[in-house]
C-alpha positions as CSV (number, residue, x, y, z in Angstrom):
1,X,35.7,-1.4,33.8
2,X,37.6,1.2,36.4
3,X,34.7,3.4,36.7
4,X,37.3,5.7,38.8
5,X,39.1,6.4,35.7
6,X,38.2,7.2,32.0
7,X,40.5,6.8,29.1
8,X,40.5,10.0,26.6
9,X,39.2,9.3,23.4
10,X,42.8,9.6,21.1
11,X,41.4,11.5,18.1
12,X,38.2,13.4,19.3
13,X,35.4,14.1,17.3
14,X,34.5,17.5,17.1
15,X,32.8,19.0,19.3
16,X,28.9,20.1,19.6
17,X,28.3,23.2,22.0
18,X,25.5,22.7,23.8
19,X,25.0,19.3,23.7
20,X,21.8,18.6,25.7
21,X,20.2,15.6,26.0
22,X,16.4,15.9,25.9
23,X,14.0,13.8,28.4
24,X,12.4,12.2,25.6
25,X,15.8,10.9,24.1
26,X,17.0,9.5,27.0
27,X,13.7,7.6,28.1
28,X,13.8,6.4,24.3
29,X,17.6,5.3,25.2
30,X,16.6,3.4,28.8
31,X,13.7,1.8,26.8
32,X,16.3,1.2,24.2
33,X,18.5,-0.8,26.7
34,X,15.6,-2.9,28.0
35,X,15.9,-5.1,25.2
36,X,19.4,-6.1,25.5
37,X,21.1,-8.8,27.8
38,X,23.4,-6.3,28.6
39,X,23.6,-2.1,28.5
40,X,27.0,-2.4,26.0
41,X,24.6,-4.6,23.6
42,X,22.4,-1.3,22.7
43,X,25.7,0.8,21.6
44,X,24.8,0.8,17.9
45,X,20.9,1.3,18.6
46,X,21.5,4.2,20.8
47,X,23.9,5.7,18.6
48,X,21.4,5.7,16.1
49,X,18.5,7.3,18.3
50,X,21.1,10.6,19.0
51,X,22.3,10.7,15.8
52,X,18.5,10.5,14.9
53,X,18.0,13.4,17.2
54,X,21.1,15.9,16.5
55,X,21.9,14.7,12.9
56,X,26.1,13.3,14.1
57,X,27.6,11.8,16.8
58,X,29.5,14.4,18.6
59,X,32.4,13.9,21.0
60,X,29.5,14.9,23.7
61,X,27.2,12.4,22.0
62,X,30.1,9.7,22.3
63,X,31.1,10.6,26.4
64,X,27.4,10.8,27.3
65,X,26.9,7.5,25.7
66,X,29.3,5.9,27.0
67,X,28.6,7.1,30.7
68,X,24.8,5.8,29.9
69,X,25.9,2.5,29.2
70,X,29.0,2.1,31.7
71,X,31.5,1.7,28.7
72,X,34.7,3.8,28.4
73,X,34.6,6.2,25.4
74,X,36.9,4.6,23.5
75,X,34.3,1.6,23.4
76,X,31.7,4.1,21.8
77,X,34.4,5.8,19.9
78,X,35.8,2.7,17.7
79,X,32.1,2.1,17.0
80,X,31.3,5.7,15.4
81,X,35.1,5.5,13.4
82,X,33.7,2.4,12.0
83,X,30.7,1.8,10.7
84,X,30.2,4.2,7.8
85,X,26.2,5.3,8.6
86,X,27.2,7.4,11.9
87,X,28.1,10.8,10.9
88,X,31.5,12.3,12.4
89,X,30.4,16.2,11.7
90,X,27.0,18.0,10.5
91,X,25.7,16.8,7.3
92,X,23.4,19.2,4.8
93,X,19.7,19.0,5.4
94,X,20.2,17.2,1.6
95,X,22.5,14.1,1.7
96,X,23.2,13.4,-1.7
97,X,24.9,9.8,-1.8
98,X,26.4,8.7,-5.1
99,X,27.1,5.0,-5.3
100,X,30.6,4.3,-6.7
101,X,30.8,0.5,-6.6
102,X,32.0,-0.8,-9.8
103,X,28.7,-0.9,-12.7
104,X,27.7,2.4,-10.9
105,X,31.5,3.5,-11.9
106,X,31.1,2.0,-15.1
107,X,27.6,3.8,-15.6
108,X,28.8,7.4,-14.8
109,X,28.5,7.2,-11.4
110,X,31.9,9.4,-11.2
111,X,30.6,11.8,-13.6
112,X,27.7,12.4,-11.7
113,X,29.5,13.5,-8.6
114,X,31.4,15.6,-10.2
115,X,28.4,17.2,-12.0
116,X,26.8,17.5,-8.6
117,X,30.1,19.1,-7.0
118,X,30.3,21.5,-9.9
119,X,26.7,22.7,-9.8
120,X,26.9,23.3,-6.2
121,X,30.5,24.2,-5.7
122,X,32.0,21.9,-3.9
123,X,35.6,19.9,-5.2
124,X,35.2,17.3,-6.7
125,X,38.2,15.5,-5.8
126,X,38.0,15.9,-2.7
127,X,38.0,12.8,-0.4
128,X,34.7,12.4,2.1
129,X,31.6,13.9,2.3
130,X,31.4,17.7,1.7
131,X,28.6,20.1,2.6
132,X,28.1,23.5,0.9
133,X,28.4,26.8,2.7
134,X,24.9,27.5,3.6
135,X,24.6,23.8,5.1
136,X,21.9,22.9,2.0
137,X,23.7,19.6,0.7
138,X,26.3,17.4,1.2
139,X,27.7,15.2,-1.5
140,X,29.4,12.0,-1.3
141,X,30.3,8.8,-2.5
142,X,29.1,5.5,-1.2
143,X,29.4,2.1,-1.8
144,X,26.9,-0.5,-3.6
145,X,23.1,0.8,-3.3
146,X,22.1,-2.4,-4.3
147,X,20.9,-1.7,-8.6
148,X,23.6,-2.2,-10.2
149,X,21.9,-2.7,-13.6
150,X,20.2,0.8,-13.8
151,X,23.5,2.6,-13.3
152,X,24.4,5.3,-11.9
153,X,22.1,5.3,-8.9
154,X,21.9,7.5,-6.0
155,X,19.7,8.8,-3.2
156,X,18.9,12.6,-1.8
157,X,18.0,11.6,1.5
158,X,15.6,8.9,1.9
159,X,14.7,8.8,-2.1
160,X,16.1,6.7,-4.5
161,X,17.0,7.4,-8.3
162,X,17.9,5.1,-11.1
163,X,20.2,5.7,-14.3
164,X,20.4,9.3,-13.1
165,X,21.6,11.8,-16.2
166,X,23.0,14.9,-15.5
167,X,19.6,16.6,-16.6
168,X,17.9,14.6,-13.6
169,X,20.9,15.4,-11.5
170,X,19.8,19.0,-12.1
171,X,16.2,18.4,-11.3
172,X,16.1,16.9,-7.9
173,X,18.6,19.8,-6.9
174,X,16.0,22.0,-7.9
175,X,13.6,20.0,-6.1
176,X,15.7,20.5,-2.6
177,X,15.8,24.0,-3.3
């Protein structure tokens, strides 16, 4: 690594004012790297402790992590664009994850999103996650949450719901609120 000269990211993340670093998350982070060989193995793990912390991974998040663990930030970078668990903006304090794999589909999995989109008015075709105004919920597909025969499942958050119907739909969006 030229540690004189540091490659720009080619499509940056957006960008998070302020980003500060607290003492506690960075002695988490150098505890973190303890148990790796090497400071590039903890990449994912520490990725996971900010966006534990600030809820994304910033373009901040991505430089600062980098510079912790003597990587350029395209090494950090290709990480975040890849694996589908680290968040790219702000997500609603509700993630709302509706699995779309193919007996979810067959269940009414796409239904269901569209149900959820239309009671909290968000499009419905649109591609990605989506977050409503106030920053309450995000809605989005995702791929196989492992019960495929008690179609269509989902989760809000940590929580997990089986052959959800639109009435039940309705009920744990009440619950949030």
């Amino acid at each position: 690594m030229n540690a004189l000269h540091t490659e720009p990211i080619p499509n940056p993340l957006q960008s998070q004012g302020g980003f500060t670093v607290s003492a506690a998350l960075e002695a988490e982070v150098d505890e973190l790297v303890t148990h790796y060989p090497e400071k590039r193995s903890a990449s994912l793990m520490v990725l996971h402790a900010i966006q534990e912390q600030f809820g994304w991974i910033s373009q901040e998040a991505v430089e600062w992590t980098a510079k912790k663990l003597e990587l350029q930030p395209i090494n950090v970078y290709e990480l975040v664009t890849f694996y589908p668990m680290f968040r790219q903006k702000l997500m609603g304090k509700y993630q709302i994850k509706v699995c779309r794999t193919l007996s979810c589909a067959l269940g009414g999995a796409y239904e269901l999103h569209k149900h959820f989109c239309g009671k909290l008015g968000l499009d419905a075709h649109a591609h990605g996650p989506q977050t409503t105004k106030d920053g309450m919920f995000t809605v989005e597909f995702v791929e196989c949450l492992a019960s495929c025969g008690t179609a269509p499942v989902m989760m809000c958050n940590d929580a997990f719901y089986e052959g959800v119907s639109h009435k039940k739909a309705d009920e744990i969006v009440a619950q949030c609120k």
